[in-house]
C-alpha positions as semicolon CSV with decimal commas, in nm:
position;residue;x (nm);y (nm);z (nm)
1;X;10,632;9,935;9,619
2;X;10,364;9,785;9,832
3;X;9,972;9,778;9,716
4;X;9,748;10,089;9,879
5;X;9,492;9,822;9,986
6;X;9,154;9,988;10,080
7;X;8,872;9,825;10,243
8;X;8,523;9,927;10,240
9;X;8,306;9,782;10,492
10;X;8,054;9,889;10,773
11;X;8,099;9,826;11,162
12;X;7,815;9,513;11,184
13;X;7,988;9,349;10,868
14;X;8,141;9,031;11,011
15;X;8,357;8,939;10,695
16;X;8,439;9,290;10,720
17;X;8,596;9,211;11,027
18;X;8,747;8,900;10,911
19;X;8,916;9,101;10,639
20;X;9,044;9,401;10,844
21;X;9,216;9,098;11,086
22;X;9,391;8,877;10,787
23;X;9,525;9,216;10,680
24;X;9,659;9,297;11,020
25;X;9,786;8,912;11,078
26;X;9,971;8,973;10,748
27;X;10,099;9,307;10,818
28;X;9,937;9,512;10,529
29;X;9,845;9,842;10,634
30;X;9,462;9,956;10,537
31;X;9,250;10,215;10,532
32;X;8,948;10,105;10,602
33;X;8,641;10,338;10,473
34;X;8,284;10,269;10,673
35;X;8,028;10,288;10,380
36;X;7,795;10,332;10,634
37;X;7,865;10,710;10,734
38;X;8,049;10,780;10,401
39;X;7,786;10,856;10,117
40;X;8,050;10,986;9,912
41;X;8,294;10,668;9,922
42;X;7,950;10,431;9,917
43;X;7,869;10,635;9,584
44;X;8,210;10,567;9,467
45;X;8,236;10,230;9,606
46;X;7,901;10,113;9,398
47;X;8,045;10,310;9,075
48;X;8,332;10,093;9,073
49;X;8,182;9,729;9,162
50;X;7,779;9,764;9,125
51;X;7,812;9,581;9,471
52;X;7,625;9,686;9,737
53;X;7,744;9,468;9,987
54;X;8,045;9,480;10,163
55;X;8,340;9,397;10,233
56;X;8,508;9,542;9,904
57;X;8,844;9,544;9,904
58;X;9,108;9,748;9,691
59;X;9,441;9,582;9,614
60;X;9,622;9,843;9,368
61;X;9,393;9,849;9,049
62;X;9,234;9,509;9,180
63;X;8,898;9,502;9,333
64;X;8,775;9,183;9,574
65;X;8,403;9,114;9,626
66;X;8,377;8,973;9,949
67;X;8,659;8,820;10,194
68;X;8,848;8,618;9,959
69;X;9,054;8,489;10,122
70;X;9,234;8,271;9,772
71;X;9,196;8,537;9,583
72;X;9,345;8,818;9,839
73;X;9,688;8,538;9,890
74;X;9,679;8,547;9,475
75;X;9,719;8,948;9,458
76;X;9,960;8,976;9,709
77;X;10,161;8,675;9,625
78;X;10,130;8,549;9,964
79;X;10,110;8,122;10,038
């Protein structure tokens, strides 16, 4: 079974961006939540982390600060 992978970012974030692509390049389907119009998820988002910033990314149980790009290939097994 593949990992639900769930990205939180906002529309100016340019790692954000960078994220959303590798996932796409890779084939990994998403769902991206914009923090920026979703209070709830941004609530939920800092709950989990204490991170503010974005991107935050969800791999299963596994939570990424940032675009990690090492650490993302590492979850997934990938390279």
């Amino acid at each position: 079974m593949a990992l639900k992978v769930k990205i939180y970012s906002t529309p100016t974030c340019p790692h954000c961006k960078a994220a959303k692509n590798y996932f796409k390049s890779l084939g990994i389907p998403f769902e991206d939540v914009d923090v920026s119009k979703d209070q709830r998820e941004a609530e939920l988002m800092v709950k989990k982390t204490h991170q503010y910033g974005v991107p935050v990314i969800e791999l299963g149980n596994q939570i990424v600060i940032g675009f990690d790009r090492n650490k993302i290939d590492r979850i997934l097994g990938v390279r």
